[in-house]
C-alpha positions in Angstrom: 59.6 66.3 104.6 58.5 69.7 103.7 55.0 70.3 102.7 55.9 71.6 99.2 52.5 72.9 98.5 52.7 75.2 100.9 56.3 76.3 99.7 55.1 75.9 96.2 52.4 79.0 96.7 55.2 81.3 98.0 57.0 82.1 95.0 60.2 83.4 95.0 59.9 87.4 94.6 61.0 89.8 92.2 64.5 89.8 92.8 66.5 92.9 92.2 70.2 94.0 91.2 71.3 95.3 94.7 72.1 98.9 92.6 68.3 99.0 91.4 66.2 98.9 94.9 65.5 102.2 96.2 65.4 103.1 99.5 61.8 105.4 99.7 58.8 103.6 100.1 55.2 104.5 101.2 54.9 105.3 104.6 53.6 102.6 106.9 50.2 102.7 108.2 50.9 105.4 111.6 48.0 104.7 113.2 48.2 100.7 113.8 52.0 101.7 115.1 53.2 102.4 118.8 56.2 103.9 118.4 58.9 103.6 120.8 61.7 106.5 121.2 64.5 106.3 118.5 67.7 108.0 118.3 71.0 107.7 116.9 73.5 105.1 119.3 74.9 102.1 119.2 74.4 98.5 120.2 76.1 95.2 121.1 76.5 91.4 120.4 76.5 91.4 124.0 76.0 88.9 127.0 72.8 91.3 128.1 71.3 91.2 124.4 71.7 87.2 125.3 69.7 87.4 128.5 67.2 89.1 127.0 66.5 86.7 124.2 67.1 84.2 127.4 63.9 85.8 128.8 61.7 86.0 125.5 62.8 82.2 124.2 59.0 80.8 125.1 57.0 83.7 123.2 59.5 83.9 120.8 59.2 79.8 120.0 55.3 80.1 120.1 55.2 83.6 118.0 57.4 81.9 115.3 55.9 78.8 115.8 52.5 80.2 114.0 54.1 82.3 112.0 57.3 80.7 110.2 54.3 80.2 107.1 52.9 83.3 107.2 55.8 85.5 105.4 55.6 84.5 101.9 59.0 87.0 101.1 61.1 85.0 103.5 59.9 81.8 102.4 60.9 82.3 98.5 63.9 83.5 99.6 65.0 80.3 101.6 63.7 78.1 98.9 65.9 80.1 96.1 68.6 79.9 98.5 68.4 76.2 99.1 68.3 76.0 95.3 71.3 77.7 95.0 73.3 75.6 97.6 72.2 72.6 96.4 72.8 73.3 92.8 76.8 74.8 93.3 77.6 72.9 96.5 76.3 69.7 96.8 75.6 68.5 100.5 77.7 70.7 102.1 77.0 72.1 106.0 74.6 75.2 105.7 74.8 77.7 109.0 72.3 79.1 110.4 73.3 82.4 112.2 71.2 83.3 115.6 68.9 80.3 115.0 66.8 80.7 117.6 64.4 78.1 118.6 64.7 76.4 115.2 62.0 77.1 113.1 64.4 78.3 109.9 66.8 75.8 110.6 64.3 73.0 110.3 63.1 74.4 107.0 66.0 74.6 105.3 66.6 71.2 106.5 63.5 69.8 105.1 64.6 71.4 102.1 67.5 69.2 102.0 70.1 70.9 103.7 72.9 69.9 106.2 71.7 72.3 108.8 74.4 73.9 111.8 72.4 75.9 114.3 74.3 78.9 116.3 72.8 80.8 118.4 74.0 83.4 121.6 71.0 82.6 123.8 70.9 79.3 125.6 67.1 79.5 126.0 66.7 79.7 122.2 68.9 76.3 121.7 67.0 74.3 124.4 64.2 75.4 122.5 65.7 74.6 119.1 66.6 71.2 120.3 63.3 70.6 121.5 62.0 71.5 117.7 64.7 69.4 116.0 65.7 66.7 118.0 69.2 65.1 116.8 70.3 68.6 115.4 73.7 70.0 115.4 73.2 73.0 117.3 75.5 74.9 119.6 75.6 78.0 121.8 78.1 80.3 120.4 79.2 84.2 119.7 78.6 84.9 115.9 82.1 87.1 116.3 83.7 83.6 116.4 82.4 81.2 114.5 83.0 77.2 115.4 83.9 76.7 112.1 87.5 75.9 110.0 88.0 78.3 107.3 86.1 77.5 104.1 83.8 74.6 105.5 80.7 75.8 105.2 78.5 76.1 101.9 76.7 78.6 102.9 75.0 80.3 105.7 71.7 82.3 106.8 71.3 85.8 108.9 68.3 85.9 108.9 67.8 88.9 111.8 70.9 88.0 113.3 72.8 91.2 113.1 69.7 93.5 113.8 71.0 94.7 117.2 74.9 94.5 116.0 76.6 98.3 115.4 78.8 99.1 112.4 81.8 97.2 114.1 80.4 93.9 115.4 78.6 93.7 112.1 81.8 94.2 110.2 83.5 91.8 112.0 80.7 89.1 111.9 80.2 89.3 108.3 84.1 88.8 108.1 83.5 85.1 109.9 80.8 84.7 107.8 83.5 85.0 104.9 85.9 83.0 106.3 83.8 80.1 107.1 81.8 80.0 103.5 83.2 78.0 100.6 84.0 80.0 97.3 80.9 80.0 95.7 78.7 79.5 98.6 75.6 81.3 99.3 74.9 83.6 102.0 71.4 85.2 102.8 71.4 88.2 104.9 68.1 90.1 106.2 68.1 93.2 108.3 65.7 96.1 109.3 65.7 99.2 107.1 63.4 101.7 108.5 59.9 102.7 109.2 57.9 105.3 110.3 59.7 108.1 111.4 61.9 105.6 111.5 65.1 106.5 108.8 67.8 103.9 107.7 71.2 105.0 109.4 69.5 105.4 113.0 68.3 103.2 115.8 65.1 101.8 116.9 64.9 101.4 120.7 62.4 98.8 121.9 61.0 98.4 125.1 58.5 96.0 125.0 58.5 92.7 122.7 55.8 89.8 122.7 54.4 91.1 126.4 57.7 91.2 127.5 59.9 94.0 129.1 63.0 94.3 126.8 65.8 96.8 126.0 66.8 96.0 122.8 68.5 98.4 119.6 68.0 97.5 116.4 70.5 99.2 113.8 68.3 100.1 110.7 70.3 100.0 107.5 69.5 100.9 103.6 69.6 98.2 101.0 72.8 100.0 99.7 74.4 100.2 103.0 73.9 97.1 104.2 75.3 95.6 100.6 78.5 97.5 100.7 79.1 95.9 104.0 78.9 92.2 102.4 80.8 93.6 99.3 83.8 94.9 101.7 83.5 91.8 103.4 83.9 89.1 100.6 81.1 88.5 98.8 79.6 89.3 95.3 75.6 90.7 96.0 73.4 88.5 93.2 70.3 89.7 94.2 68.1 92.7 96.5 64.8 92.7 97.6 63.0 94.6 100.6 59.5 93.9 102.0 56.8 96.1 104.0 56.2 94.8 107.6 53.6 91.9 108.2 50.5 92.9 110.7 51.8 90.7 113.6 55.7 92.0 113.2 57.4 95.4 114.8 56.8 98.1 111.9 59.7 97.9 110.2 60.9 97.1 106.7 62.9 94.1 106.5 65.6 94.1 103.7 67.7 91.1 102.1 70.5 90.5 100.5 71.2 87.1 98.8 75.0 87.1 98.0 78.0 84.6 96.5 81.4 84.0 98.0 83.8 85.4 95.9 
């Protein structure tokens, strides 16, 4: 089981109306930052973004690996939502979206959820089944989700969509809909901005845990990114956005937690 004492210290944060959280912030630190170019584009859900995560799966396992504890934000978040699921939905099969190699998954499981793992990179699943022996897990496309309508109670995105364009992200968050219960919780992070870094543009990275990469993360405001869960079905409860930890690419991470209407 989890270690609740270590849970226990990362309190939930100060949780927002969506409507409330403003989009300036203090700048980030620019001198601890090496910025790569940015510019306005678009990115995919695509086979090559796969490959790439294919390529990063051991640093990626290790990195979160040490640090899974370290973000005390995240953390409150997942125990609020695992309140929340288990309070409205009983025992119900909880996604996780782009699971990686596990580490979230296995939380929320120790939290006493019935944990689906789907991720686009085969890497990350071997990994992930290494981590949670037993698991359900599966290599899949988040634009199709292996799952009946209205079968899940609730899901997790937890940087999932970070490299999806306006479209793919509509269209994921529809399945995402589809495959949550009325009344089931969804929690939904995504990258906002950073230093001359502005929500509404792209963030092109090169280079990622000592590893070649070319990668596009879609930056989004709180606002922006809630009226794409609102268009797509569900009612936003709560908003909260966090400044980026030392060991993490400089960018502010936002996050919605929102019910199925």
């Amino acid at each position: 089981m989890v270690d609740m004492s270590r849970l226990a210290a990362c309190a939930p944060p100060s949780l927002l109306p969506w409507s409330s959280v403003s989009a300036s912030r203090a700048p980030l630190p620019e001198q601890t930052v090496r910025m790569p170019a940015f510019a306005r584009g678009s990115g995919l859900l695509s086979g090559a973004t796969a490959s790439v995560y294919d390529a990063l799966a051991a640093a990626y396992d290790e990195d979160e690996r040490r640090m899974a504890w370290s973000r005390p934000v995240d953390l409150g978040l997942l125990f609020s939502f695992a309140k929340m699921v288990t309070e409205r939905q009983g025992s119900g099969v909880v996604g996780d979206l782009g699971c990686g190699p596990g580490h979230t998954t296995k939380i929320l499981a120790e939290l006493g959820l019935r944990m689906t793992g789907i991720d686009a990179s085969s890497a990350m699943i071997a990994r992930a089944r290494a981590n949670l022996p037993g698991a359900t897990l599966a290599v899949g496309t988040l634009l199709h989700l292996p799952a009946v309508d209205a079968s899940w109670a609730g899901a997790v995105a937890l940087g999932a969509l970070w490299h999806a364009a306006a479209a793919e992200r509509r269209t994921t968050l529809a399945e995402v809909a589809r495959v949550i219960q009325p009344g089931g919780t969804f929690l939904y992070s995504f990258v906002t901005s950073g230093p001359r870094q502005p929500a509404d543009s792209v963030y092109f990275l090169e280079r990622w845990l000592g590893v070649e990469v070319n990668l596009e993360l879609h930056l989004l405001s709180v606002k922006a990114a809630a009226t794409e869960v609102v268009s797509a079905g569900f009612e936003v409860i709560a908003a909260t956005q966090r400044e980026p930890l030392p060991h993490e690419l400089p960018l502010r991470r936002g996050f919605l937690l929102a019910r199925r209407r």
